[in-house]
N, C-alpha and C positions, 0 to 999 in steps of 0.2 A: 312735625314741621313747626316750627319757632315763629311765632309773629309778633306782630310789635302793639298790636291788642288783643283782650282776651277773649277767650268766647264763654258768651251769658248761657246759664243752663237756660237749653228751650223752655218755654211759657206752656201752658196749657193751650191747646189749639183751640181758639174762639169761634165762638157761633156764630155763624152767618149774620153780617150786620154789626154784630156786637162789637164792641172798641174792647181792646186791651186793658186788661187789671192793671195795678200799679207796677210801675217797672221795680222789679223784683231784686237788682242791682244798679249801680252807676252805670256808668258811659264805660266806654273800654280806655284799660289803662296800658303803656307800655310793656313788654315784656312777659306778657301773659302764656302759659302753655296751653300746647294739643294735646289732644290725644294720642296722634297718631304722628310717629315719624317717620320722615317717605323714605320707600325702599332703596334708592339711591341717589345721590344726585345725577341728572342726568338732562343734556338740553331740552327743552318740549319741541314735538312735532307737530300738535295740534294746535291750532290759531287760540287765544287766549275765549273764555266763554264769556257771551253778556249777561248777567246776573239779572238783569232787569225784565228779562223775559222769564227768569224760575224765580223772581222773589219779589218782596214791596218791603219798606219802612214803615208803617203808623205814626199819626203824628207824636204819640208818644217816645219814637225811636225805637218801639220792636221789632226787630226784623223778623220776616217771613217770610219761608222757602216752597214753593207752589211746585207739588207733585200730581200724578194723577190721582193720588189718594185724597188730593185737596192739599191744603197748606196747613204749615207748624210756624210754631216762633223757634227761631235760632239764636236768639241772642238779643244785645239792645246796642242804642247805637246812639251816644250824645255828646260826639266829639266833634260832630260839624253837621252837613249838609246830607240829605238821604244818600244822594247819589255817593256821597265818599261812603257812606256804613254800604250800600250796595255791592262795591267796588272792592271794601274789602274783602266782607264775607264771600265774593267772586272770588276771590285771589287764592283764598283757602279752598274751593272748589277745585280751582285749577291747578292745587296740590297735590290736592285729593287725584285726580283725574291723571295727571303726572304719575303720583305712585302705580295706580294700576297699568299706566303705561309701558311701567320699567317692566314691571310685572309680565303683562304680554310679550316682550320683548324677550326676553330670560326665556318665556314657555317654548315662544319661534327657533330661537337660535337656538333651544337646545342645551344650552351652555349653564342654568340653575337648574337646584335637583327640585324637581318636579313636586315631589312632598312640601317644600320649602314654598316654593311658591302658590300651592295650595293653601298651605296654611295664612301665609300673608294675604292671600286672594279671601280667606274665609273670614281673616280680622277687619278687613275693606267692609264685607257684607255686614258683617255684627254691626260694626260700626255706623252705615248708611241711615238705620231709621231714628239716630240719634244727631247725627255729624251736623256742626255748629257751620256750614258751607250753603253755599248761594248760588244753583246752578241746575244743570237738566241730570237732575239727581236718576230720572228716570231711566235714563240712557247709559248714566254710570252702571247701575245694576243690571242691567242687561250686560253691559261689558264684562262685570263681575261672572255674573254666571256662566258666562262663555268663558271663562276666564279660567272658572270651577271645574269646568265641564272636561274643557282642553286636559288641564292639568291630572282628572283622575283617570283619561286616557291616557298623557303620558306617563302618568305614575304605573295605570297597568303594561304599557309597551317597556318601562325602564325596567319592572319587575320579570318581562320576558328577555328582556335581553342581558338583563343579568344570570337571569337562568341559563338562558343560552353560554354566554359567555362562562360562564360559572361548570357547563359540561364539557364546553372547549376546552377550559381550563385543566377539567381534569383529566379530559382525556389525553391532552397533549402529556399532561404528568405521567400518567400510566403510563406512556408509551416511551417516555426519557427512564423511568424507573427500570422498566423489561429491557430497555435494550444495555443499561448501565448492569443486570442481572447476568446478561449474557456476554457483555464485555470480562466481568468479574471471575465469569466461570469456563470460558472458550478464548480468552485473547492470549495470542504471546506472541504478537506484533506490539511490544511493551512501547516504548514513542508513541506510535499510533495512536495505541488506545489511550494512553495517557493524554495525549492531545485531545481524544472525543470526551473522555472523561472529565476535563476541565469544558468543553464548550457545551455537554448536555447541562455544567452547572450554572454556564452563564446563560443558556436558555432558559434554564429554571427560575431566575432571580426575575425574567422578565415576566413570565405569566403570573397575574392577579386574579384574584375575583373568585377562586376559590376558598369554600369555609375554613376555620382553622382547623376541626375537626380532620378532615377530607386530607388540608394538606400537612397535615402534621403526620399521619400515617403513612403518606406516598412520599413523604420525606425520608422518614426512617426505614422504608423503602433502599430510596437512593443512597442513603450514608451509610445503609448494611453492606450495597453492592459496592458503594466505592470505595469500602474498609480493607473488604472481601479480597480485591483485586490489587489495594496497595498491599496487603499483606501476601498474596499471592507474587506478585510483581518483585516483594524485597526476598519473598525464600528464593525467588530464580534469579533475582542477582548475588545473593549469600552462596547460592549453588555454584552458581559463576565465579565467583570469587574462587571460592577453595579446587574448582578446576583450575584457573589462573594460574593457582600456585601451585598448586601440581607439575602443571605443562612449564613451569619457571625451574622447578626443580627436576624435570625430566631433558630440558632444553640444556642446563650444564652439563650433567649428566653426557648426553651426547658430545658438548665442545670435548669435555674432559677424553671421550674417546678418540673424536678425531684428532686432537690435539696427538695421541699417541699415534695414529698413525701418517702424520706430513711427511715424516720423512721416510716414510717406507718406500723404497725400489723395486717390489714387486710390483709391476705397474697395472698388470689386470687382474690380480688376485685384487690388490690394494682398493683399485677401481671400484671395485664391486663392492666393497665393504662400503665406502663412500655413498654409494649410489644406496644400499642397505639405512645409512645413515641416514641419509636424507628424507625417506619413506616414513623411519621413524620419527624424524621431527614434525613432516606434516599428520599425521597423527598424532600427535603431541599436542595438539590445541594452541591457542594462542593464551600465551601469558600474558601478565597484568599491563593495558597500553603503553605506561610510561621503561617498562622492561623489552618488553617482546623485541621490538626493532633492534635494540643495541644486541639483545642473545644474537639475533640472524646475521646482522653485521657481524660477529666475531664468527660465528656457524662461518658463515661464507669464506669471510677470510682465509681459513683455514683450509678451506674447500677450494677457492683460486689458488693458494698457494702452491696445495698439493698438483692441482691438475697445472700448473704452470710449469712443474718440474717435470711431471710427465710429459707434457708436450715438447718442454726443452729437447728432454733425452727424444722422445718420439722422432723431432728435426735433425738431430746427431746420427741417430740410428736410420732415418730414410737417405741422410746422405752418405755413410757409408754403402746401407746397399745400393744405390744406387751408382757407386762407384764399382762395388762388386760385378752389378750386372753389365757393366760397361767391360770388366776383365775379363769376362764367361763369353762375352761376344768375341775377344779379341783372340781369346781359345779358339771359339768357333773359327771365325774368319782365317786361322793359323791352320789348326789340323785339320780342318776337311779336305782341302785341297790335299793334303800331305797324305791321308789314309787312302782318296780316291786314287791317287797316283802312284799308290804302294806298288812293288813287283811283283808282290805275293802276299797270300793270305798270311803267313809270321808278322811279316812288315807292316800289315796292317792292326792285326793284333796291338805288339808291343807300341804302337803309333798312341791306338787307343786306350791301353792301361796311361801309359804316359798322362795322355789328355782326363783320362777320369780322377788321374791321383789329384792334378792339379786347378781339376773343376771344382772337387770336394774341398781342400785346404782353404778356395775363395769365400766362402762362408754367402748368407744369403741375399737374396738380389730384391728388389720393389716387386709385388705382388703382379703388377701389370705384364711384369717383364718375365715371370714365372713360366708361361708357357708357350710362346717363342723358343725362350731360350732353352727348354728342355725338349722342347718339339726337337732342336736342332741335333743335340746330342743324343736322344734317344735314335733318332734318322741313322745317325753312324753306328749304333750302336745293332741297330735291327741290319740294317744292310751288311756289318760283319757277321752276325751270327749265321743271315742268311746261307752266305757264301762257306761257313763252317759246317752248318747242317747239311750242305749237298757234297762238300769232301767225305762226310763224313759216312752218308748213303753211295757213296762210291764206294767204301774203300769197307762197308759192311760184310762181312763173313757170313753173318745169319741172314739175311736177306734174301737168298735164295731159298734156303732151308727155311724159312717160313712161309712163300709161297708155296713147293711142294706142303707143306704140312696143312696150307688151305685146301689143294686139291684131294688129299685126300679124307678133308672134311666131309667133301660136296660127296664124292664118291659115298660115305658111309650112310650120309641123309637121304642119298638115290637110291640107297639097296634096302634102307628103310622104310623109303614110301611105295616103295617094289611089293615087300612085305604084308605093310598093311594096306594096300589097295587088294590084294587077293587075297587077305582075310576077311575082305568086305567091309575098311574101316575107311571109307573115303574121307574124313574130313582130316581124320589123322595122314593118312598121305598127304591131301594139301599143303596140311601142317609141313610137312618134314618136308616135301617141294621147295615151299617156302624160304624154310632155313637153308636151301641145299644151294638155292636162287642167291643168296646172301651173301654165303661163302665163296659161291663162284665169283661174284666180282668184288670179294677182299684177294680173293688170287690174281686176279686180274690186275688188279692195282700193285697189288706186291709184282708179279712179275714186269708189269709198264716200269716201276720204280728203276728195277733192277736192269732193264736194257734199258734203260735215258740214262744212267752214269755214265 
């Protein structure tokens, strides 16, 4: 602290009674230094001290600062009246007393480093059984040592919670380094990770407070892993790549094929190759982004074009049949009446050759219309034969001659089980019962035939 006079080395402390030796120096002159410069400037909160209760002048101008240890000379004082040498060496006190203030203030709020203010707190103490000041030097030093005291408790809490902070530290690192080890060695969500991998390094920047040692190890940690993964990350995009091209060079490849067949007319052979085609494009992979889209637009193209033409013809060809099936009806609608109204079975006949030459010559009809339409003609067609197959059981010559030749089946199987029932073969008679039971009503039926013509 700078004042504007000096301070006299203190005198020998006098005996009791005794008056002061010769002033050892002048008066104080301007501009003189301290020893001590205060630790900050900073307003006082404590009311200013009165000097006159810790010190006296001698008529010589010695000043004297009165502690419980008794009193010293602080200096001399022959620039005016006691009371102003008081007043100063006060003011140097409440300097004094100010610093230690700052002091306190730093220890409370926490906000100086604790060592720091220890130390300043210990130059305060050095200083007091010498300090050129005017004041309750007594109380100062208590302040001081509370002062000491405080500070080498927080000097020991700041060395715990640096520790502490310092195991945070590293444990948090450990745990960005493992999990950057297993991004390195298990990811191919590549984005993703890439994204975690830049934000475990901006968590990294913010943790302090670990040794250099400590973090310079869980470092090269982290930049093996994050080396690890960008080199992992570029062979599976270099991989990607020469797939790319592949599936670029397999993707013409196919146009080049369909290309040969748009204009093919086989429409479901063709169809299928198509559909073939397309199989192998989506197994084909996706080629390089700024390619891929334009190949599919041409793929496609190709692929509309074709099935465009098909569908054309497809509409051509539903509405021919569909004209067909309207002709096959108007058959129907024509010769049924005509074949049911025949005079005779010829007349119905040639009705129906007629009617089939010219069902066949219409070629074919819509799917839906399929079997109505042949319901109707197959109907004529069952109903003649019907009437054919019973002329034809009339007008039979063997028909008689094969029921006689049933009855004499039955006859043979009777004389059979005749046989073996009195040879004592009863299951064998059955047997031949049986059969003899079977043939009798195939005669039965043959002869019913033969009297219903």
């Amino acid at each position: 602290m700078a004042d504007n006079a000096p301070i006299e080395p203190a005198a020998p402390k006098p005996t009791p009674g005794a008056r002061p030796g010769p002033k050892p120096h002048p008066g104080p002159r301007p501009g003189g230094p301290r020893p001590h410069a205060p630790a900050a400037a900073a307003p006082r909160t404590r009311p200013a001290s009165d000097p006159a209760k810790h010190g006296r002048v001698d008529e010589d101008g010695t000043v004297y600062v009165i502690t419980s240890a008794g009193e010293r000379a602080v200096g001399s004082w022959q620039a005016g009246a006691s009371a102003e040498g008081l007043a100063h060496y006060g003011r140097k006190y409440d300097e004094l007393s100010t610093e230690v203030e700052v002091l306190e203030e730093r220890l409370a709020s926490g906000t100086g480093d604790p060592k720091k203010v220890r130390a300043a707190a210990q130059q305060v103490a050095d200083s007091l059984p010498t300090a050129a000041v005017v004041g309750d030097l007594d109380a100062l030093a208590s302040r001081v040592g509370a002062l000491l005291t405080g500070a080498d408790t927080a000097i020991v809490t700041s060395q715990a919670d640096r520790e502490r902070h310092r195991a945070e530290g590293i444990a948090r690192k450990e745990a960005l380094a493992a999990e950057a080890e297993q991004i390195a060695a298990e990811a191919t969500q590549w984005k993703t990770a890439g994204d975690r991998m830049r934000a475990l390094l901006d968590e990294w920047k913010t943790i302090k407070g670990v040794d250099r040692k400590t973090d310079d190890a869980l470092w090269k940690r982290y930049s093996k892993a994050r080396d690890a993964f960008n080199k992992r990350r570029g062979a599976h995009f270099a991989e990607l790549d020469r797939e790319r091209a592949g599936a670029k060079a397999r993707k013409e490849e196919l146009i080049a094929e369909a290309e040969k067949l748009k204009n093919d007319t086989t429409w479901g052979e063709t169809s299928a190759k198509f559909r073939d085609l397309l199989a192998k494009w989506k197994a084909a992979g996706r080629a390089p982004r700024d390619t891929d889209d334009a190949l599919w637009a041409r793929f496609k193209g190709i692929q509309d074009e074709f099935f465009a033409a098909r569908n054309a013809a497809a509409n051509e060809r539903d509405a021919e049949f569909a004209e067909n099936g309207r002709a096959k009806q108007a058959l129907l609608d024509e010769y049924t009446p005509r074949i049911e109204s025949a005079s005779n079975l010829g007349a119905q006949k040639s009705a129906l050759r007629e009617l089939q030459d010219k069902w066949e010559a219409i070629g074919k009809v819509p799917r839906e219309q399929m079997g109505s339409l042949e319901a109707g003609i197959r109907a004529l067609e069952k109903k003649i034969k019907a009437a054919d197959d019973t002329q034809w059981r009339r007008t039979d010559p063997e028909a008689a001659a094969r029921a006689a030749q049933f009855r004499d089946r039955v006859a043979q199987f009777e004389e059979q089980a005749e046989k073996a029932e009195k040879a004592g073969k009863a299951k064998d008679a059955v047997r031949l019962r049986e059969q003899a039971q079977q043939w009798r009503e195939w005669a039965d039926a043959a002869e019913g035939a033969v009297e219903n013509r």
